[in-house]
C-alpha positions in Angstrom: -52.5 83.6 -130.2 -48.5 82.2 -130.3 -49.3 79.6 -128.2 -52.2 78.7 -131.0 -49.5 79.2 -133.6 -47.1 76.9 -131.7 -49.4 73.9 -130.7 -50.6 74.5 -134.5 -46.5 74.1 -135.9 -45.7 71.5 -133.4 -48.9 69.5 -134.4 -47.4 69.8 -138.1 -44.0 68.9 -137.1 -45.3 65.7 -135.5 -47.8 64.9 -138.3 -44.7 65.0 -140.9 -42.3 63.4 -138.7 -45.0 60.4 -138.4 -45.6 60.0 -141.9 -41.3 59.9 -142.5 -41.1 57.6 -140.0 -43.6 54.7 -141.4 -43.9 53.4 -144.5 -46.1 54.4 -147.3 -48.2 50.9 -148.0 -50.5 51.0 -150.7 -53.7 48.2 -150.1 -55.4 46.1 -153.2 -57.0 43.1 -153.4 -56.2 40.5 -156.1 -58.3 37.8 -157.6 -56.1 34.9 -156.9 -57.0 31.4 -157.4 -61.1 32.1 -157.1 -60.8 34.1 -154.6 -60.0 38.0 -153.1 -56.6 38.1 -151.9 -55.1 41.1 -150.1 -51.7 42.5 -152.1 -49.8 44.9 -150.2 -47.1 47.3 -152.2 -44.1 50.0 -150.9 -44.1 53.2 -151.9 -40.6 52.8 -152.7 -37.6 54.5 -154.2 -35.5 52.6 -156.1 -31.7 53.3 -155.9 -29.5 55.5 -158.4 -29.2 53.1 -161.6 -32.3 50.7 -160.9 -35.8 51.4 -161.5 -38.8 49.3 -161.0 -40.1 47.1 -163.4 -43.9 47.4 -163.0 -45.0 45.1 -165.5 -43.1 42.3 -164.3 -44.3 43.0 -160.7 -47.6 42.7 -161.6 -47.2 39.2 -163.2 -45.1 37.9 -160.2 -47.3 39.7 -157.6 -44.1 40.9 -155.9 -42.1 44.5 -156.9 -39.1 43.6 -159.0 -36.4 46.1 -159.3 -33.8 46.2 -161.9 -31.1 47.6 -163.3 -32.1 50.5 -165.5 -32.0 49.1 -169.5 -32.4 45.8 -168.1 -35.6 43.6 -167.8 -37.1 40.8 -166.1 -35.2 38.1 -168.9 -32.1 40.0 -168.9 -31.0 41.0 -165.4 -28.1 39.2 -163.9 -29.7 39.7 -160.6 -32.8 41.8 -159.1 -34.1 43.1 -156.0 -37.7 42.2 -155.2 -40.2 43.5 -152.1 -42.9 41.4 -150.8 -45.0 43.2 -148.0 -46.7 41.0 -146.2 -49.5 42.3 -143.2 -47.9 41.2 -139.6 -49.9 40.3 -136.6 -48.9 42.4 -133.8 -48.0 39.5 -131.3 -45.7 38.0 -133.7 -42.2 38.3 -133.4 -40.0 38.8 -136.3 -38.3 36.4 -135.7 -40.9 33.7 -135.6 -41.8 35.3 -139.1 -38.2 34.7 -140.2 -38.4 31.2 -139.0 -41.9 30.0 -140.4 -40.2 31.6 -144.1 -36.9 29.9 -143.3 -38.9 26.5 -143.0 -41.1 27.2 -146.3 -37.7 27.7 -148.2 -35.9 24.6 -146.8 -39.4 22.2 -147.4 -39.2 23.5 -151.5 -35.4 23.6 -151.6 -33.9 20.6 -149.5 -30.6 21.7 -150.6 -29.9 25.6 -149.4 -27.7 26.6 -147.3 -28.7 30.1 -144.9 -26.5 32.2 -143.3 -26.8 34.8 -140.6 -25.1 38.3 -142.0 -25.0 41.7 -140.1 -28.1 43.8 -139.7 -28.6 46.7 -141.8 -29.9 50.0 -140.0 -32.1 52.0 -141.6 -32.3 56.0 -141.7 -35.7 56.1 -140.6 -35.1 54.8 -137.0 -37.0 52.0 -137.4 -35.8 48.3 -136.7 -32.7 47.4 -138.3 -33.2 44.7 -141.1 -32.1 41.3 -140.3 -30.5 40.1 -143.3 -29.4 36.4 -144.5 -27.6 35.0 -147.6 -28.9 31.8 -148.9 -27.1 29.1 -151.6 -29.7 27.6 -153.1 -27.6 24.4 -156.0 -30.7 23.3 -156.8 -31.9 26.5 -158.4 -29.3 27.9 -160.7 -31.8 31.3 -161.5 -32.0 31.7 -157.7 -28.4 30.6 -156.7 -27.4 32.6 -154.9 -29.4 35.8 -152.5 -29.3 37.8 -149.4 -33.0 38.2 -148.0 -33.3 41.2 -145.6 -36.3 41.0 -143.1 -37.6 44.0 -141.3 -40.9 45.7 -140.1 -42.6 48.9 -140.2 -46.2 50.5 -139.8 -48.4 52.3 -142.1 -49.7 55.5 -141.1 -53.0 53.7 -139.8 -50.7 52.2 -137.5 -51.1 48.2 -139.4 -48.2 46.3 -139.1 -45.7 44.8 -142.0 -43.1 42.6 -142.5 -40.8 43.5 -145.8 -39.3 40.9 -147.3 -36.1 42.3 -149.5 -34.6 39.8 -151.6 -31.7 40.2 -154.0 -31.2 37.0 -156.0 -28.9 36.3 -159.1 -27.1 32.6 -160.6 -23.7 33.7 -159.4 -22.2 35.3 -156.2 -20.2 38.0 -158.7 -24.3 39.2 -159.6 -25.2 39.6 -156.1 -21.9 41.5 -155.4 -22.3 43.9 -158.6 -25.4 44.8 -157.3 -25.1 44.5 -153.3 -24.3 48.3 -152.9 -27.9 49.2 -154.8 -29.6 47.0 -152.2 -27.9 48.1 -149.4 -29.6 51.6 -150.6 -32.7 50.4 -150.6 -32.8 48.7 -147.4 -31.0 51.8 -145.4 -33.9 54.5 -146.7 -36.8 52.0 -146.3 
């Protein structure tokens, strides 16, 4: 009988642990362009001060999160999450790369720079992060994109894409600390 109880308490330790330890992905599909397109969204909690801003996610297909009393028009700068399903054999850094070159082909101009990881509380991988200078796109000026990768509890693979993005470099410091936040508990 303890040893029923103990395999029984263990079995819940384990079970909880695994759910803390991998993110909480919630699964849609989209119309998009005529077709059924999958949309992948973090159960996330935004930091102290910020709040997501759920109508604008759903009109950019991405999760936008904001300063609380501040909106999609308003916002100096915002964080937004883009979940995107990984194949297991791909590195992240390949991942990182193929985005990279995306963002160079549609802004010739930007200028990418490896920063320091952040580590995140839940033992997963740290996020890699980058800060980009982008002149030719004064609403996207300036942003540090944080890549990183975690599992759902079905044990399907994702890369998060983490952006903070503002005009000036004194909007992504004014709201650096918030993001940081986010990054470390996701």
């Amino acid at each position: 009988m303890v040893r029923h109880a103990t395999a029984i308490l263990a079995a819940t330790f384990l079970l909880a642990l695994g759910s803390r330890a991998n993110a909480e992905i919630k699964k849609y599909v989209l119309m998009c362009d005529g077709q059924l397109c999958p949309f992948f969204e973090l159960v996330l909690k935004a930091p102290d001060g910020w709040a997501e801003d759920k109508d604008a996610s759903k009109q950019n297909n991405v999760q936008i999160v904001l300063p609380k009393g501040k909106n999609f028009g308003n916002a100096e700068a915002l964080i937004y999450v883009k979940i995107t399903a990984k194949d297991k054999a791909q590195p992240l850094a390949d991942f990182i790369k193929v985005s990279q070159d995306r963002w160079r082909k549609s802004v010739p101009d930007t200028k990418i720079s490896k920063l320091a990881n952040v580590e995140r509380a839940n033992g997963k991988p740290a996020f890699e992060t980058y800060s980009y200078e982008n002149p030719s796109r004064p609403q996207q000026g300036f942003e540090i994109a944080a890549f990183g990768v975690d599992s759902d509890v079905e044990g399907n693979d994702y890369v998060l894409h983490v952006v903070i993005t503002g005009p000036s470099k004194k909007a992504i410091a004014q709201a650096e600390k918030p993001f940081q936040t986010l990054l470390r508990t996701h």
